[in-house]
C-alpha positions as a printed Julia matrix, in Angstrom:
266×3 Matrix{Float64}:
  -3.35   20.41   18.32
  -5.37   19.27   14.85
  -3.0    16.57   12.62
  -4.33   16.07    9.26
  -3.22   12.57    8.46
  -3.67   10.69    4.67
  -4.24    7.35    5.91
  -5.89    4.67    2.99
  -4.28    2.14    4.81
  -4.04   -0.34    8.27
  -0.93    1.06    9.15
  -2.26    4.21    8.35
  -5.11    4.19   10.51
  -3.01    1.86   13.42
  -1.28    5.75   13.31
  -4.14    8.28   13.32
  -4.98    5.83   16.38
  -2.01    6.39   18.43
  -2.16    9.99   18.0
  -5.52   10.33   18.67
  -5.09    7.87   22.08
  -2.07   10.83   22.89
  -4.57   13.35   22.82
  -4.34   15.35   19.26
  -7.36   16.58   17.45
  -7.07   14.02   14.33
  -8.69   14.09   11.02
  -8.27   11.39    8.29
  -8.69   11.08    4.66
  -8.98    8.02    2.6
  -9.5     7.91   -1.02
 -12.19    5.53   -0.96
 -15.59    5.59    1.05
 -14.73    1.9     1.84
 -11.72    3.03    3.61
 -13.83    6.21    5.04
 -16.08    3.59    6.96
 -13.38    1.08    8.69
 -11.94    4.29    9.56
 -15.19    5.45   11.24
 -16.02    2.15   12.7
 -11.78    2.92   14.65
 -13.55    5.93   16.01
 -11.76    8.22   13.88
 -12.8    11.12   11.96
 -12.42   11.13    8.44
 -12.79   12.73    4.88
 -12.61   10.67    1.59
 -12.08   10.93   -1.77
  -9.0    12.24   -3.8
  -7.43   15.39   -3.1
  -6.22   18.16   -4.88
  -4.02   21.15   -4.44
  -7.19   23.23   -3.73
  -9.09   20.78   -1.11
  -5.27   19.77    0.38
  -4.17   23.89    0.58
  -7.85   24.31    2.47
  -7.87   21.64    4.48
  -4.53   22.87    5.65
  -5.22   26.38    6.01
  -8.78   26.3     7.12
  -8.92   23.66    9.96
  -5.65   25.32   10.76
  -3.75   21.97   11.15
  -0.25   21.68   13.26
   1.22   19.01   10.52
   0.66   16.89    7.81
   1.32   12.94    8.0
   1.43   11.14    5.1
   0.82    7.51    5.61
  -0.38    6.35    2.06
   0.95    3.41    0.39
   4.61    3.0    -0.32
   3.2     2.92   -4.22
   1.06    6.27   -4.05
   3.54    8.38   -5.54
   1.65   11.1    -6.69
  -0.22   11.91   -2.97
   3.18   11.8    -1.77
   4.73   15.14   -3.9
   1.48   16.7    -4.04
   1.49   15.89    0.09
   4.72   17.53    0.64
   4.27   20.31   -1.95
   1.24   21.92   -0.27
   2.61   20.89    3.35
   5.89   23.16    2.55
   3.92   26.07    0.72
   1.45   26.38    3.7
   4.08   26.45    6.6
   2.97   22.93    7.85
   5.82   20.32    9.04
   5.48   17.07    6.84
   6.2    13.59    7.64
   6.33   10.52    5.85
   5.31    7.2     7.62
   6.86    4.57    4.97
   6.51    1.28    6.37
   9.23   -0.89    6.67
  10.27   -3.59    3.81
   9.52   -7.13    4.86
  12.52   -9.42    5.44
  12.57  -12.47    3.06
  15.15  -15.52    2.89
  17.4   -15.83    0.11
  15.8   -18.54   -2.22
  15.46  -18.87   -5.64
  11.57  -18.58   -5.82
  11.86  -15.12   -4.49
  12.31  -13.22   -7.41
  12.85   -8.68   -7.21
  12.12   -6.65   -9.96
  11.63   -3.03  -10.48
   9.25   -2.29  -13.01
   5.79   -3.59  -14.07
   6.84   -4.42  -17.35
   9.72   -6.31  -15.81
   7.34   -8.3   -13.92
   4.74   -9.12  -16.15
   7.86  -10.52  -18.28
   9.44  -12.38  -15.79
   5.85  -14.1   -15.06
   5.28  -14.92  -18.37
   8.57  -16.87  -18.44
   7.83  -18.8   -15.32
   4.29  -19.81  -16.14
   1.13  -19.54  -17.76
  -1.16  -19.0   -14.94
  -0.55  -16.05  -13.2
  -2.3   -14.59   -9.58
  -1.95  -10.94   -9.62
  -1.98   -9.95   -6.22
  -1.14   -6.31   -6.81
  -4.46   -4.64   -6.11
  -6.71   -2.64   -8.59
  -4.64    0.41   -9.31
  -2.84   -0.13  -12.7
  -4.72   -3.54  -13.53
  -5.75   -2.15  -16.94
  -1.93   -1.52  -17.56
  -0.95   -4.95  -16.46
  -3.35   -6.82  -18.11
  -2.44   -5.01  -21.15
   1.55   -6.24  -20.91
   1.88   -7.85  -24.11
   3.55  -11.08  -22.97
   0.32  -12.24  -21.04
  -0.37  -13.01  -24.63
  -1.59  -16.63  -24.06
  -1.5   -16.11  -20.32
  -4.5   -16.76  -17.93
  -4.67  -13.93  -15.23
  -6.18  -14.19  -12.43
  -6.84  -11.29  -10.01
  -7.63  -10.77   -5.83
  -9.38   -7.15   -5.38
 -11.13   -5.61   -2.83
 -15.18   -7.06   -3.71
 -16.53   -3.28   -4.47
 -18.59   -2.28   -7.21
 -16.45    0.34   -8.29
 -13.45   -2.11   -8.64
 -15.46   -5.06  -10.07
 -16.46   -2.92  -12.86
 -12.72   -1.88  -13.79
 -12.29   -5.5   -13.77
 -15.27   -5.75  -16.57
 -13.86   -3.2   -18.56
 -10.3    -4.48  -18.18
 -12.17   -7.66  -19.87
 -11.11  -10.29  -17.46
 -13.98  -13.46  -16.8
 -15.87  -13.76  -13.16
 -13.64  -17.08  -13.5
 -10.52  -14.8   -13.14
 -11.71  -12.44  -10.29
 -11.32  -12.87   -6.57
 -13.18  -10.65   -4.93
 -12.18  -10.47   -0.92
 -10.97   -8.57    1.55
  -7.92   -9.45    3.13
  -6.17  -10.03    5.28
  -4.97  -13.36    4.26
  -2.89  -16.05    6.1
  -0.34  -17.67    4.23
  -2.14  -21.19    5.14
  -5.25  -19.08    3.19
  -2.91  -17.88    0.28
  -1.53  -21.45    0.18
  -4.87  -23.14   -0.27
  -6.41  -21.04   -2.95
  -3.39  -21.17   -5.3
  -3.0   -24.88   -4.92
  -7.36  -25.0    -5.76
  -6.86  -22.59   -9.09
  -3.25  -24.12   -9.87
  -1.7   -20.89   -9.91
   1.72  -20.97  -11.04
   3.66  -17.73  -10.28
   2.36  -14.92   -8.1
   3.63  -11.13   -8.92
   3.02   -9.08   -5.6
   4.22   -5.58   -4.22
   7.1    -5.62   -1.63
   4.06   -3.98    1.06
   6.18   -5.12    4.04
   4.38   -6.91    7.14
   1.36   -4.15    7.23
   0.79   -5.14    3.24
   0.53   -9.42    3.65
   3.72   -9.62    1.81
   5.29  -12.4     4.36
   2.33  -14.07    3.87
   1.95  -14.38    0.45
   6.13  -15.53    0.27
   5.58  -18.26    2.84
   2.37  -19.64    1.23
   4.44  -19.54   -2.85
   7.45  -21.51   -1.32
   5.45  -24.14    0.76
   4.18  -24.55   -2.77
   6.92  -24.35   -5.11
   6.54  -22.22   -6.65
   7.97  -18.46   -7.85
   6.81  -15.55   -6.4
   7.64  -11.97   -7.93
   7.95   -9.09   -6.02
   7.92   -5.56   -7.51
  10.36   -3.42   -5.62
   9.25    0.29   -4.2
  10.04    3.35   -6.59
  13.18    4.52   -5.39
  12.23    7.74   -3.53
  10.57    5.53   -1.15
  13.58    3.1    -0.82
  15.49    6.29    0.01
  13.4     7.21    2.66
  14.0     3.88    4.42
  17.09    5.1     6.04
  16.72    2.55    9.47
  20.19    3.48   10.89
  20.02    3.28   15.02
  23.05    5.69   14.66
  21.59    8.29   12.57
  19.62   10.72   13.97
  17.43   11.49   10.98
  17.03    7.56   10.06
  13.68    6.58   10.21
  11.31    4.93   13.03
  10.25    1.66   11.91
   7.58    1.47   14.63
   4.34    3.28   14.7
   5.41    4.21   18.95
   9.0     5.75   17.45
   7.29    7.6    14.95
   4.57    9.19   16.82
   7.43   10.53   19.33
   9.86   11.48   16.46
   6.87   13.95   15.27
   6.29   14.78   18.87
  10.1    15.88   19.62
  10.29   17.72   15.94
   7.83   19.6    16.2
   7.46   20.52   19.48
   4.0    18.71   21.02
């Protein structure tokens, strides 16, 4: 049984994993070469870079996969349509791994919003250094937000060439980039933005897989606001978690491997 499984991330591979330990023929694909080799060094095998309708509709059809699992990040939009698209027009069963939203006190540091605009405004209000801890997709359109105006930026991306350089051209300062791979403990988190005086972090909502706990933790030991930009709503919808529903959604990697097990028949 061959499962064709977009996985760019460490949940994402934790589930290619699983399935492969059960058994199934598994083949990954990541959008980076970066992601391509921790994949590798799991023992998996994988494809990377981007797909198309073309290279998705062959994949499908050629290595004459069972199903499609989508496990990219809750902020990959576009894979996801395109994903489910193809999946549908080839005959293949799709699933959608979306991993579950973190769980965060109410305090008044924590701060939701649902747009990037939103958040780049909302920063700006609450301070003048800000730690962008949003990864490298979109930085050209955040740092472009007009109310950084004044702002310093500061940035944590993964220490590739290819990213460094969008840094470059985005125009920020070595002074401004962090370059690491994560992940990062909140005591870590905590100790860097005390070092650069960072005064309001903007993050995803990435959930446990995505550091998101962490990153909360280390901004109110601190004191200071943290910003979190909310998933688009298709994704929210797909978070239906309801023990009493039978089409809610696993929020373990175990549930999820046996919900595609029982649908589709393995």
């Amino acid at each position: 049984m061959n499962l064709f499984i977009l996985a760019g991330t460490e949940d994402g591979r934790e589930l290619a994993s699983a399935f492969q330990k059960r058994g199934y023929q598994v083949l990954v694909s990541t959008l980076t070469e970066y992601g391509s080799e921790i994949a590798q060094e799991q023992g998996l095998t994988v494809r990377f870079g981007a797909l198309d309708e073309d290279s998705l509709r062959r994949i499908l059809r050629e290595q004459e996969m069972s199903a499609l699992i989508d496990a990219t990040h809750p902020y990959a939009q576009e894979i996801h349509g395109l994903a489910q698209r193809i999946a549908s027009e080839c005959g293949r069963p799709y699933f959608r791994w979306e991993r579950p939203l973190g769980e965060y006190p109410p305090h008044q540091l924590i701060y939701f919003v649902s747009s990037l605009e939103e958040a780049a405004e909302r920063a700006a209000q609450l301070g003048g250094r800000i730690f962008l801890s949003t990864g490298s997709k979109n930085l050209s359109e955040w740092l472009a937000q007009p109310v950084f105006q004044g702002c310093e930026v500061f940035v944590r991306i993964l220490p590739t060439a290819q990213v460094l350089s969008q840094c470059e051209t985005a125009g920020l300062k070595p002074y401004q980039i962090i370059a690491m791979q994560g992940p990062f403990t909140s005591k870590f988190n905590e100790a860097l933005w005390e070092q650069m005086e960072i005064e309001v972090v903007i993050s995803k909502e990435s959930g446990s897989f995505g550091g998101t706990g962490e990153k909360v933790q280390a901004c109110l030991q601190l004191g200071i606001p943290i910003i979190l930009l909310e998933r688009p709503a298709s994704a929210q919808a797909e978070l239906n978690t309801d023990v009493n529903d039978p089409h809610a959604m696993p929020t373990t990697i175990g549930d999820f491997v046996r919900k595609v097990e029982d649908t589709i028949g393995l």
